[in-house]
C-alpha positions in Angstrom: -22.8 -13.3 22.5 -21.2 -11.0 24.5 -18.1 -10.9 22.8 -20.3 -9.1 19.6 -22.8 -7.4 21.8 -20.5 -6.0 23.8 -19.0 -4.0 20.8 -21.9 -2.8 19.5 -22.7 -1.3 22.9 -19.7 0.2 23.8 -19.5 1.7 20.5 -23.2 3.2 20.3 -23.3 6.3 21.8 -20.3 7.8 20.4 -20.8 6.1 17.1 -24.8 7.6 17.1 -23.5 11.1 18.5 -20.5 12.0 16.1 -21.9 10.0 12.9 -25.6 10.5 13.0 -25.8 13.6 15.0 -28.1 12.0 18.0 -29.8 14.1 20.4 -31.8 12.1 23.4 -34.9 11.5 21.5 -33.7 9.8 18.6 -31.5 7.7 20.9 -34.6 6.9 22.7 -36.6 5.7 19.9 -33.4 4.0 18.5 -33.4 1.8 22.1 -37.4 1.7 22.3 -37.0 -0.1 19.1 -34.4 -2.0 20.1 -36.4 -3.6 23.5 -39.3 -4.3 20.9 -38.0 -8.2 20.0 -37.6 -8.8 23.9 -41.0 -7.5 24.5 -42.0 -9.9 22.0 -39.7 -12.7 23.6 -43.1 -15.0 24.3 -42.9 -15.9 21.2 -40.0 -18.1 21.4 -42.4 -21.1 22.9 -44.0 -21.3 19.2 -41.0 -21.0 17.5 -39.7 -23.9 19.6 -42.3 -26.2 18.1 -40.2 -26.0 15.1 -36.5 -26.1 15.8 -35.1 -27.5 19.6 -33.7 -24.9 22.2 -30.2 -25.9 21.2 -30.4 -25.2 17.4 -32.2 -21.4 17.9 -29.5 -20.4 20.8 -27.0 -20.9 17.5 -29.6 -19.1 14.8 -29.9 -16.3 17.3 -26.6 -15.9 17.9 -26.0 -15.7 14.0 -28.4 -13.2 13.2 -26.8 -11.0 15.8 -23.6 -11.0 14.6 -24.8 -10.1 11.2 -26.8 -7.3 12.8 -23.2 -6.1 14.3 -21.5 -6.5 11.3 -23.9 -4.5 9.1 -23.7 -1.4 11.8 -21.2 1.1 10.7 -22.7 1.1 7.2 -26.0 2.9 8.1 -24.7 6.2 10.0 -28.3 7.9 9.7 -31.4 7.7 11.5 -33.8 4.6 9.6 -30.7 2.5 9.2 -29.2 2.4 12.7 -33.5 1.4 13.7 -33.4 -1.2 10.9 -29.5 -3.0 12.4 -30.3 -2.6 15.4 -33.5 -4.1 15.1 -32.0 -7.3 13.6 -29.4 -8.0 16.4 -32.1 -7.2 19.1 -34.0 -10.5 17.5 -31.1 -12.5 18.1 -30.3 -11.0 21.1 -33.3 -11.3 22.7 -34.0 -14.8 21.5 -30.8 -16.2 22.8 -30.8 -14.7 26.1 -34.2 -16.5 26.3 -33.2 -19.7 25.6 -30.1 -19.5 27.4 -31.8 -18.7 30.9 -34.5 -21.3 30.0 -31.6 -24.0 29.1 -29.2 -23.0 32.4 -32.1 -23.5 34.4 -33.5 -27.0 32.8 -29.6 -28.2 33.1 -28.2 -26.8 36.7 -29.5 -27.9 39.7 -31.1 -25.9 41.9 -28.2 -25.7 44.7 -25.8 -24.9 42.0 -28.0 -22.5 40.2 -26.6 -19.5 41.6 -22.6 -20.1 41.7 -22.9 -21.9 38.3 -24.6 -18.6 36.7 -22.1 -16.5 38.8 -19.3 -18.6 36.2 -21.0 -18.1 33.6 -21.0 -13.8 34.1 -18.1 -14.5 34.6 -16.5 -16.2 31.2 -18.8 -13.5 29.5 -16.6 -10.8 31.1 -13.8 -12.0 30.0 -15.4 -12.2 26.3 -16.1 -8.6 26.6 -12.7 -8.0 28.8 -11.2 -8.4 24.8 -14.0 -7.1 23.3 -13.6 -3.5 25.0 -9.9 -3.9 25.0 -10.3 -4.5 21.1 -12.1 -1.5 20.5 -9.9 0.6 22.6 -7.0 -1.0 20.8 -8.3 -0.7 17.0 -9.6 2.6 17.5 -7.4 4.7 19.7 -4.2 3.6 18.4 -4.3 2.3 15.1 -7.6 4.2 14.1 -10.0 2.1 13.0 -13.6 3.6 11.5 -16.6 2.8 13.2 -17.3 0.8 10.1 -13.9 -1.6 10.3 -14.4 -2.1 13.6 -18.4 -2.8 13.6 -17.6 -5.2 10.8 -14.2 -7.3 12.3 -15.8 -7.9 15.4 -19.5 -9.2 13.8 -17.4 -11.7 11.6 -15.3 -12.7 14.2 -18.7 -13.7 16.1 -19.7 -15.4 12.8 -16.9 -17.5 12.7 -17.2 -18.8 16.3 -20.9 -19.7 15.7 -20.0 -21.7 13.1 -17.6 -23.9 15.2 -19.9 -24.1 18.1 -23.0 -25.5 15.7 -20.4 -28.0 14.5 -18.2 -28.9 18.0 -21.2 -29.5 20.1 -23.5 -32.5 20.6 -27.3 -31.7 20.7 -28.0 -32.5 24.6 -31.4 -34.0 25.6 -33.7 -32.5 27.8 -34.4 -33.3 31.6 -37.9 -32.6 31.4 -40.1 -32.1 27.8 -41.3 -28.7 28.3 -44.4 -26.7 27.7 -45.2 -25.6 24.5 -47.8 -22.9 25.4 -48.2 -19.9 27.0 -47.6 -20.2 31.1 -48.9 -17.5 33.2 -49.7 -18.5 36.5 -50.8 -16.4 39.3 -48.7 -17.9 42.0 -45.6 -16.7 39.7 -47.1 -13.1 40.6 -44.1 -11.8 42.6 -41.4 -12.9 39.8 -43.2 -11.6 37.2 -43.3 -8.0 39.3 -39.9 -8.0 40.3 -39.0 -8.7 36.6 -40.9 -5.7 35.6 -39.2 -3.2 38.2 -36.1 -4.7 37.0 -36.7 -4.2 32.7 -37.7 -0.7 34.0 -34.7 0.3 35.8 -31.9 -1.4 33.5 -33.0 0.1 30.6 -32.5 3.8 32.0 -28.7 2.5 33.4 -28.4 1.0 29.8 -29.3 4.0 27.6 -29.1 7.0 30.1 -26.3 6.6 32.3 -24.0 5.5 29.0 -25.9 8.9 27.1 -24.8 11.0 30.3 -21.2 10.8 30.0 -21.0 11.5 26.5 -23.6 14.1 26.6 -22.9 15.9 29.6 -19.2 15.0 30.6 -17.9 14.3 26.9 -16.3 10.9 27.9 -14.7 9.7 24.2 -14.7 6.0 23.1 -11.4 5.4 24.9 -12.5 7.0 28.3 -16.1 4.8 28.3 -14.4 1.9 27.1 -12.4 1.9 30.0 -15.2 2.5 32.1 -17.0 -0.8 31.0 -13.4 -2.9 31.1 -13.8 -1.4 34.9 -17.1 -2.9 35.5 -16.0 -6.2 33.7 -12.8 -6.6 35.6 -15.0 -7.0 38.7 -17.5 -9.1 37.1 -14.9 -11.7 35.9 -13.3 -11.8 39.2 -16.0 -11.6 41.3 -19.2 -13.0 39.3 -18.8 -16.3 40.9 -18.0 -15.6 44.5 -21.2 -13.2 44.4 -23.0 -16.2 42.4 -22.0 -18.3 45.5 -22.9 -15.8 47.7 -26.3 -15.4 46.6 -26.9 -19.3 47.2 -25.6 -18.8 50.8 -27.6 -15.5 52.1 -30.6 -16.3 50.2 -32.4 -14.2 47.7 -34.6 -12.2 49.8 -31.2 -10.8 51.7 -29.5 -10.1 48.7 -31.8 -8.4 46.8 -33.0 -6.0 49.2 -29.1 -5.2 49.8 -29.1 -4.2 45.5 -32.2 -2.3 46.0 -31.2 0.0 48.4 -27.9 0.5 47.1 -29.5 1.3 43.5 -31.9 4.2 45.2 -28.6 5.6 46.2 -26.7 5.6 43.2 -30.0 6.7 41.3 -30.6 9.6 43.1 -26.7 10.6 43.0 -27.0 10.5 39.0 -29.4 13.2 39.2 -26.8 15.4 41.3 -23.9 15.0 39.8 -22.2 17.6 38.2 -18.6 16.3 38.1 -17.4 14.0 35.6 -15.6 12.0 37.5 -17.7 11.4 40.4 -20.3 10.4 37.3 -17.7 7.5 36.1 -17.8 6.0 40.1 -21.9 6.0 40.0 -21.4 4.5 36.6 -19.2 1.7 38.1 -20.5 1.2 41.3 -24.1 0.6 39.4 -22.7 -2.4 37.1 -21.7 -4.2 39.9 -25.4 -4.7 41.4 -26.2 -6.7 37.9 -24.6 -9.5 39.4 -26.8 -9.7 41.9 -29.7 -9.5 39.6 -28.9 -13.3 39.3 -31.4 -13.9 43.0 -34.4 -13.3 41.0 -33.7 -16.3 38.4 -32.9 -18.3 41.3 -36.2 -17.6 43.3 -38.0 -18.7 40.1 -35.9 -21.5 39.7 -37.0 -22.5 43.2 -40.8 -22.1 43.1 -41.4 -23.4 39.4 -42.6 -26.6 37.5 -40.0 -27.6 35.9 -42.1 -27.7 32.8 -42.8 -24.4 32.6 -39.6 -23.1 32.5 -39.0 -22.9 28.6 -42.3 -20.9 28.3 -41.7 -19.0 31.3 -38.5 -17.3 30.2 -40.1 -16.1 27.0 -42.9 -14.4 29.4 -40.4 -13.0 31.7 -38.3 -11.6 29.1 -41.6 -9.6 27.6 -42.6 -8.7 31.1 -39.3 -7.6 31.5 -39.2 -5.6 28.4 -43.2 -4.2 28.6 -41.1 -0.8 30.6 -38.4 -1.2 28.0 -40.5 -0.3 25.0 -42.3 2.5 26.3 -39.0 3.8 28.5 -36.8 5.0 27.0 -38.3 6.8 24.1 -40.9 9.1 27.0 -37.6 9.6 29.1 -35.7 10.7 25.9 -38.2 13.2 25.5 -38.0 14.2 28.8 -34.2 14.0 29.1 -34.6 17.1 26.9 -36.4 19.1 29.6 -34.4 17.9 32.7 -31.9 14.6 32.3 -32.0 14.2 36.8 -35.8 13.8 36.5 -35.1 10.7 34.9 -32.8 9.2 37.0 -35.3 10.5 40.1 -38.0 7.7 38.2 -35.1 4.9 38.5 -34.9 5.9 42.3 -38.4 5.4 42.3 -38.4 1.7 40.5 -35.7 0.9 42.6 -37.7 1.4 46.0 -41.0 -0.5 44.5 -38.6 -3.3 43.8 -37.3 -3.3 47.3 -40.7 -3.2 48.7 -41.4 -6.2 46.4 -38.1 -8.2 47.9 -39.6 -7.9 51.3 -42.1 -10.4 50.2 -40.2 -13.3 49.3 -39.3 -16.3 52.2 -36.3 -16.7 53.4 -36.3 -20.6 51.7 -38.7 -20.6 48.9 -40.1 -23.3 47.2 -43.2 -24.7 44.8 -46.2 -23.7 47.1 -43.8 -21.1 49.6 -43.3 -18.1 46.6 -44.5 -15.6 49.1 -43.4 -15.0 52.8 -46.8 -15.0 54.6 -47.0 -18.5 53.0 -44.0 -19.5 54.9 -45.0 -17.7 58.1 -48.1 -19.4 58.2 -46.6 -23.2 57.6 -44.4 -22.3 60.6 -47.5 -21.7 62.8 -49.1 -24.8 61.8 
């Protein structure tokens, strides 16, 4: 997955800009569009009653690839909303059942350090990913189109061996096959929210800034990301480890803070290379992202978790629908007002993190709760 995804994303604001002639509200709709299948993620618990975790992980990942690989030949407007569309599915359905599965499968003491591996094998995918593109494009020029389609075959292939390679593993637990929302998940769910919000305006603005505003080409944003991805791959699983040490509650208001920082700095900036430190320096707080799928971890049935990662993917996508096409409009009027608004998700996030225990647990999701077993 991120071997193909990351190409497509590296590639998309250049590839929108020069070829389709982009401006910030088309590239907002574009993403709107795009966050529409993980809004829409709940519905992986029906599909499930069809086809086991294991087999749609490897459908998903299919139909993304083909999305990829069918990129470069729609250059306009209606076509780019139609591919893009068709990997968000597949995107948005695997990254549903893989947090569900990692969570089923990894015990909770390992949770965080195993998940911290697995960032970072997928930064060394898209280590070669970004390094591809540079490669194919900058030196022996490569179109859009060539490269779009290479890499989305390549993923092809790959699924292909891993339906085949892999046995189907049984579950620990036979989970839910309805809707879960329950009120004593309240605090996940929120910080989930806060957290769809303020990715999506790294993910489409601060990317949409440098090529805008400081005219980064593919090269000069593809090194950018094999910056960010460096880190992740040597770092993901110290952080990962990290994470299961401090505890959540530590952790995350440490990201929070530093996020208000770096948000409020993006709406300053006028100097393009202070822009590509911001841009770095806010990649590396994803890692630490990883807390709040541990604190759910910690305070959920373990039946719920199959249907609770569909609902936390729509929660986490409700912002992302509606985000990025009203900031594109208003990226038009001032771009720092929207960075100012990720400042602002990033402090209701931290005011969240102060709510959760220092050990939480099934019956201790909120830190009164664990105040008030102390007194007793």
């Amino acid at each position: 997955m991120p071997l193909v995804f990351s190409v497509w994303m590296v590639l998309l604001n250049n590839f929108v800009v020069e070829k389709a002639a982009f401006t910030g509200t088309e590239i907002g709709i574009l993403q709107s569009l795009r966050e529409i299948p993980g809004f829409l993620a709940f519905t992986v618990v029906y599909v499930l009653l069809f086809i086991k975790e294991q087999r749609l992980a490897i459908a998903a990942l299919a139909l993304t690839s083909l999305g990829v690989a069918l990129t470069g030949y729609f250059p306009y407007a209606a076509g780019l909303y139609f591919t893009t569309v068709l990997m968000s599915v597949g995107f948005h359905y695997f990254e549903t059942v893989n947090q569900s599965l990692t969570l089923q499968w990894i015990k909770k003491e390992k949770t965080a350090h195993f998940m911290g591996k697995m960032l970072s094998a997928k930064s060394a995918a898209s280590l070669m990913a970004f390094s591809g593109v540079w490669l194919l494009m900058e030196h022996f020029t490569w179109s859009y189109q060539a490269t779009y389609l290479l890499f989305g075959a390549l993923a092809l292939i790959f699924t292909c061996f891993i339906a085949l390679s892999f046995k189907q593993f049984t579950p620990h637990t036979e989970q839910s096959k309805k809707l879960v929302l329950r009120k004593r998940y309240w605090l996940f769910y929120a910080l989930t929210f806060f957290s769809g919000a303020r990715r999506q305006i790294f993910v489409v603005f601060a990317g949409f800034l440098m090529v805008e505003k400081f005219h980064y080409s593919v090269a000069e944003i593809s090194s950018l990301f094999l910056i960010n991805y460096v880190f992740n791959w040597l770092f993901a699983a110290k952080i990962g480890k990290l994470i299961g040490k401090l505890g959540e509650r530590k952790i995350l208001k440490f990201e929070y803070i530093g996020l208000i920082v770096v948000f409020i700095a993006y709406g300053l900036v006028d100097n393009a290379t202070v822009a590509a430190v911001l841009y770095v320096v806010d990649h590396l707080f994803f890692a630490l992202a990883i807390a709040i799928k541990t604190y759910f971890q910690k305070i959920a049935a373990p039946e719920d978790i199959a249907s609770t990662a569909g609902v936390s993917f729509s929660i986490n996508h409700i912002a992302a629908v509606v985000i990025p096409a009203l900031l594109g409009m208003l990226w038009v009027v001032n771009s720092s007002w929207v960075f100012y608004i990720g400042a602002g998700f990033a402090a209701c996030s931290l005011l969240l993190s102060l709510l959760i225990p220092v050990a939480p647990k099934s019956g201790i999701e909120l830190r009164y709760q664990e105040k008030r077993l102390a007194i007793r």
